[in-house]
N, C-alpha and C positions, 0 to 999 in steps of 0.2 A: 488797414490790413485786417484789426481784430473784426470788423463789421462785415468785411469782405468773408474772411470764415466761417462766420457765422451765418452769413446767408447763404453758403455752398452747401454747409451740413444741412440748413432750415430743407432746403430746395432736395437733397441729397434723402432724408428721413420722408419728404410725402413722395419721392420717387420710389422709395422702398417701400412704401405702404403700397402705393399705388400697385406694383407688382405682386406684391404678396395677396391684396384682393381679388387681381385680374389670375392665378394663380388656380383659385379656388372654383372658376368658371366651366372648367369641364369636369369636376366631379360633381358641380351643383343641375348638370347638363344630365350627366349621365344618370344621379339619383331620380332625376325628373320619370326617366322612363320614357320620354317622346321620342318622336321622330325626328331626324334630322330639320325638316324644312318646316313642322312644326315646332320646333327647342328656338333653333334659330330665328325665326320670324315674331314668336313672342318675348324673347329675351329685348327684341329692337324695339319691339308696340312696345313693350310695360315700361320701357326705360324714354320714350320718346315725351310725354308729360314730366316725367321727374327732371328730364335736361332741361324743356321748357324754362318750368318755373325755377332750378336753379339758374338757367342763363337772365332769365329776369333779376333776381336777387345779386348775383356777384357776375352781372356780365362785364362790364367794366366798358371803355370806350372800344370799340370797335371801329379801324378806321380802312376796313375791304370793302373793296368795290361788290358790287353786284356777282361781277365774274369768277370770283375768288369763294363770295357764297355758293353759287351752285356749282364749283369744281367741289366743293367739299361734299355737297348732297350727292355726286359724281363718284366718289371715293368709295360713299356709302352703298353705293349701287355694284360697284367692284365689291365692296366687303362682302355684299348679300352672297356672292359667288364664293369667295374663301369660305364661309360660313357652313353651307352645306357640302364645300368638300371638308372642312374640317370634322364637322358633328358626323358624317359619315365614317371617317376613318375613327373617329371615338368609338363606335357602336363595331368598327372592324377590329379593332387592334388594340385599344384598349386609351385610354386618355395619357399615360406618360408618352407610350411610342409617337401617339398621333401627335401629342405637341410639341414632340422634338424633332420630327420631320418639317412642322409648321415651321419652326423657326431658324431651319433652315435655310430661307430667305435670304439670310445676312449675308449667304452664297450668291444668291440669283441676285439679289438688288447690286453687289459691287459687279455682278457679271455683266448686267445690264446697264449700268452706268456706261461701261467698257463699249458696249455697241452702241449705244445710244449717245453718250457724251463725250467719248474718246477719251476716258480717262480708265486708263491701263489699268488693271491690280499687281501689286504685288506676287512676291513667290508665295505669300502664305495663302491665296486663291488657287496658285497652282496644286500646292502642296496639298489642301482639302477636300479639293473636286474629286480624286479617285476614291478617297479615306471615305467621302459621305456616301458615292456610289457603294462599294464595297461596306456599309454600313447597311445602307437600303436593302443590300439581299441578304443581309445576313438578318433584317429583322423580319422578310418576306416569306420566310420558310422554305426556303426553296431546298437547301443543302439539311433540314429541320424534321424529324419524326413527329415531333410532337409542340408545335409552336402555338403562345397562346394567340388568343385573338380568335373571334368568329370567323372572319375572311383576311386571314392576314396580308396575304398578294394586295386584294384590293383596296384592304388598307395602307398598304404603301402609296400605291396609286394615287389614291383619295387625299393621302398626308403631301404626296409632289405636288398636286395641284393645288394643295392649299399654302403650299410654298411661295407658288409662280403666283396665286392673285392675292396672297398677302402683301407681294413685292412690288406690283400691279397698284395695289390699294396703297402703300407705303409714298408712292413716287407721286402719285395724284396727291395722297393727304398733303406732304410738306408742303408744294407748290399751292395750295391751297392756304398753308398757312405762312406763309413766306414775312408777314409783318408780324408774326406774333400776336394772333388774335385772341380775345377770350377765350381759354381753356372750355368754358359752358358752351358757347355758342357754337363753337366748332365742332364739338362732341355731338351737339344737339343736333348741325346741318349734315354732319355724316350720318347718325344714324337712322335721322328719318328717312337719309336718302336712303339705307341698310333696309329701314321697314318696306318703303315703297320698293323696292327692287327683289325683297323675299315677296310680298305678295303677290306682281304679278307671277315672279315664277313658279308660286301655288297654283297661279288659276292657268297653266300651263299644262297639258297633257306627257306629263314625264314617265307613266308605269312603263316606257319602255327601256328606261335608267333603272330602273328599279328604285324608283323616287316616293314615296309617301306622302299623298296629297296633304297639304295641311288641315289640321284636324281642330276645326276650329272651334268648338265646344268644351271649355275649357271642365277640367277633372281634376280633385283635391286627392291626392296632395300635389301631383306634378305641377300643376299651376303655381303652387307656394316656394315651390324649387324655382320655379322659371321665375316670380317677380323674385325673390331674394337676389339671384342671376343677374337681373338686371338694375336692381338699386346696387346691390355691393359691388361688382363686376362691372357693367355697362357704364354705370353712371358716375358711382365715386372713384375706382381704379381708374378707368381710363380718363374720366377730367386730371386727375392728378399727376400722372404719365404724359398727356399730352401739356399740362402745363411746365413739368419740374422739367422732362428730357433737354427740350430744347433750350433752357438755359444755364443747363449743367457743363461742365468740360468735358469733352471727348472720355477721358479714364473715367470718370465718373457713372457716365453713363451707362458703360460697358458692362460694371458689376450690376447694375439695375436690372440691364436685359437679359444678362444670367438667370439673373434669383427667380424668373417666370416659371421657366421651365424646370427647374432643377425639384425647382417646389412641389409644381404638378404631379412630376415623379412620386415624390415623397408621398403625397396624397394618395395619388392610384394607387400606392403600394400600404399604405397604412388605414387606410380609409375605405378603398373598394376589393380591396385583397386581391389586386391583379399580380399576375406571378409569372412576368417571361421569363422563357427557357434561355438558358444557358449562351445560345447561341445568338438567340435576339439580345438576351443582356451585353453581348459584346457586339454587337451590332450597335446598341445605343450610347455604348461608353465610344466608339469611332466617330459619329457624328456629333456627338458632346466635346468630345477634342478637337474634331473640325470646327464646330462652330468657335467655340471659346477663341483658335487660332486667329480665325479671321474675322473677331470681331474686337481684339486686342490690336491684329498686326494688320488684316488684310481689308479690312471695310473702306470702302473710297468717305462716306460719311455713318455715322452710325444710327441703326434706325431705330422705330420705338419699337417698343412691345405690346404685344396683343394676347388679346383670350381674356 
């Protein structure tokens, strides 16, 4: 029993590490200065060598098939998509709102279980679905004189879609790792699959998204923000999330995937001095209580965390 505890806390403290690093990901985003499809596509490069050679050192036995490796490089290809709608809505609305909308998710994946698996939600899905909609416009500015955020509408927008292929991305990773593979190697096969699927959509004619070709000539200091990004962020947060989550308890986990987003918050607010109004600040406490419901009462399984 004491051994048993002992290895929940052990498992319990690198999942809150891992959080608090992955945390710090959109203001090391935003300091950068880049572009969305530029932050995003280097944050995968610089961090795809670092997995490498950690999955060599502490890969441990890995016993997946072939098909199970490239559903994971498959995931990475969905991330590349969450990606630039997330670092979009960063650059619209500011890094707390966009990554509370991202994780959102917790919404869309028990919803999607529901069609897909026929496994019903709960009342606390019911209960949250209008609380987040009615969250969404209150961060949108719509009813708002003075909302912050560059493009805030579009940064709602940008924050849904990064909902839907975070949940997209969620549903591939697990199935992907269904035997509990090396935390490194799986890190490692998603993201390169992340780097390959941001570059071709660089070499992609998007100015009429109003997309920013990737900007491939790398510039001091943003470069030093994007590798930091991806060793603390890309590589040691999320190996440690993908290893702790899945062999935590359900309660366990739940405060983990809190502590992401709450942080962010704190960050944006103490770090890049963003300062939503009034009506977006109640905007983001309704989908902060949405989420927190259903991912205590209403999750069919509970997922990881990202950023």
């Amino acid at each position: 029993m004491v051994a048993e505890s002992y290895s929940v806390r052990r498992l319990m403290g690198i999942a809150l590490a891992g959080a608090t690093a992955i945390s710090f990901a959109p203001t090391l985003y935003a300091t950068s200065g880049e572009g969305p499809l530029t932050g995003a596509f280097f944050r995968m490069l610089y961090a795809v060598p670092v997995l490498w050679f950690m999955s060599l050192m502490w890969g441990g036995i890995d016993e997946r098939k072939g098909q199970d490796r490239w559903m994971a490089f498959g995931a990475g290809i969905i991330l590349a998509l969450d990606f630039i709608s997330y670092h979009s809505a960063i650059d619209w609305v500011g890094t707390g709102i966009a990554t509370l909308i991202g994780n959102s998710q917790v919404i869309i994946v028990t919803l999607l279980s529901w069609w897909m698996l026929g496994e019903r939600p709960n009342k606390a899905i019911v209960i949250a679905l209008p609380i987040v909609v009615v969250g969404l416009l209150f961060i949108s500015g719509i009813w708002d004189d003075s909302p912050y955020g560059e493009k805030p509408k579009m940064g709602v927008v940008a924050g849904v879609l990064t909902a839907f292929f975070y949940s997209a991305f969620l549903i591939v990773y697990r199935y992907a790792n269904k035997s509990l593979a090396p935390a490194t190697r799986l890190q490692f096969e998603s993201t390169a699959g992340g780097a390959f699927g941001l570059l071709v959509l660089g070499l992609l004619p998007l100015n009429s998204l109003n997309v920013e070709p990737i900007a491939f000539q790398p510039t001091f200091p943003a470069h030093a923000w994007l590798l930091l990004l991806a060793v603390m962020c890309q590589c040691i947060g999320w190996v440690a999330i993908t290893y702790a989550l899945p062999r935590l308890p359900a309660a366990h986990t739940s405060f983990a995937i809190l502590l992401q987003p709450v942080l962010t918050i704190v960050w944006g607010i103490f770090l890049l001095g963003e300062d939503p109004s009034p009506q977006q600040t109640i905007g983001m406490f309704l989908i902060l209580i949405a989420v927190i419901g259903v991912t205590l009462k209403g999750a069919v399984e509970a997922p990881a965390v990202d950023y």
